[in-house]
C-alpha positions as CSV (number, residue, x, y, z in Angstrom):
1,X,80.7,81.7,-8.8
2,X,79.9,83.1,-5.4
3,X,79.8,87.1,-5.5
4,X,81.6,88.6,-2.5
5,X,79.1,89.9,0.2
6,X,80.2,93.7,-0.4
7,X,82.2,94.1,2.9
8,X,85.4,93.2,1.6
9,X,87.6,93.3,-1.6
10,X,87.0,90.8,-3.5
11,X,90.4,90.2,-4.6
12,X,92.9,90.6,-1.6
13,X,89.9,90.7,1.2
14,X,91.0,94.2,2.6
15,X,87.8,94.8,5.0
16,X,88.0,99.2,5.6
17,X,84.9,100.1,4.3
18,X,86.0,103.7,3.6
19,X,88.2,102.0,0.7
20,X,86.3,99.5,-0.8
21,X,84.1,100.7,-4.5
22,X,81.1,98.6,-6.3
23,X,82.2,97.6,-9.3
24,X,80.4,96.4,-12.1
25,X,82.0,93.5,-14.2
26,X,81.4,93.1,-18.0
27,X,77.7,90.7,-18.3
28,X,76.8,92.6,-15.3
29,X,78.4,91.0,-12.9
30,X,78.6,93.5,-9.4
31,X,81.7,93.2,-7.0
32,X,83.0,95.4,-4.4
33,X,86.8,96.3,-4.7
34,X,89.4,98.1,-2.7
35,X,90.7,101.4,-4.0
36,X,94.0,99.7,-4.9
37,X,92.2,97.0,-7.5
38,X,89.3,99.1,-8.5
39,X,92.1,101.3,-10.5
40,X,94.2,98.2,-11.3
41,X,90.6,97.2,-12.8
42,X,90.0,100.6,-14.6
43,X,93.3,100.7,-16.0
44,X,93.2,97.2,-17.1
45,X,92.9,96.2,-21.0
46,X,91.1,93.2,-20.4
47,X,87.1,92.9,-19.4
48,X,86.7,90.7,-16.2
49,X,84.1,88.9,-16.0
50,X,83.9,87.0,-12.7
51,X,86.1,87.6,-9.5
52,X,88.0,84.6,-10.3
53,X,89.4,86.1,-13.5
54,X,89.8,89.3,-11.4
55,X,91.8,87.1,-8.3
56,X,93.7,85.6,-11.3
57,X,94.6,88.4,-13.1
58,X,95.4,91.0,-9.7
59,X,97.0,88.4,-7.6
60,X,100.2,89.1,-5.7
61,X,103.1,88.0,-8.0
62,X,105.7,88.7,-5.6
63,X,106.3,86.0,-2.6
64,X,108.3,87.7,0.3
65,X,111.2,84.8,0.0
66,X,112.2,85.9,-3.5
67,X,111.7,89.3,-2.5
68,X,114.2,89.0,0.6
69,X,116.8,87.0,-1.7
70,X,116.9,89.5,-4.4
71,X,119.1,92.2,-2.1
72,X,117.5,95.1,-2.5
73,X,120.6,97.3,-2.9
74,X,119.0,100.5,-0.5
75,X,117.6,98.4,1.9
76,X,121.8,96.3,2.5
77,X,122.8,100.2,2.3
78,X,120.3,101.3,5.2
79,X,121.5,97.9,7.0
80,X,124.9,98.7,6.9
81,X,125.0,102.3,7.6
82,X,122.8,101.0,11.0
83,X,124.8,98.1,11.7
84,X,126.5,99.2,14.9
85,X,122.9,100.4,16.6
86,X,121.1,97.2,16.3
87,X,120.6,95.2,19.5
88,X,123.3,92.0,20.6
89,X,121.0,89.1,20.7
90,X,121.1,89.2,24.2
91,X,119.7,92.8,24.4
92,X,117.0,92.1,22.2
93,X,112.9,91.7,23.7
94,X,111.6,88.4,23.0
């Protein structure tokens, strides 16, 4: 286990230092965090103890395929209502 170097999240790699938090781990284990998993860490039930278990446990679930062939019903609204201002293909910067 390799801890991270403190400069980025440990979990998604997000690198803005004005969001990141140290973190201690259950055992002692110290980890820096984004502000986004430090509270999906806090709230959690579970004691990490490594940033694998952490990467494991706070990983993306969602891949953007499934997400694109579920039809989100207000984004085929928004779509539709905007249908007649989108660009021809021709029109449209490459």
């Amino acid at each position: 286990m390799r801890p991270s170097s403190g400069r980025q999240c440990a979990v998604c790699g997000a690198g803005d230092e004005r969001a990141l938090e140290n973190i201690v781990l259950a055992g002692g284990v110290r980890t820096t965090l984004c502000g986004s998993h430090a509270l999906m860490y806090r709230r959690s039930r579970r004691e990490q103890r490594s940033e694998s278990e952490l990467r494991a446990l706070f990983r993306d679930r969602r891949e953007r395929s499934e997400r694109r062939r579920e039809g989100d019903e207000l984004g085929m609204s928004l779509t539709a209502a905007f249908a007649d201002e989108r660009r021809a293909a021709a029109r449209r910067r490459v």
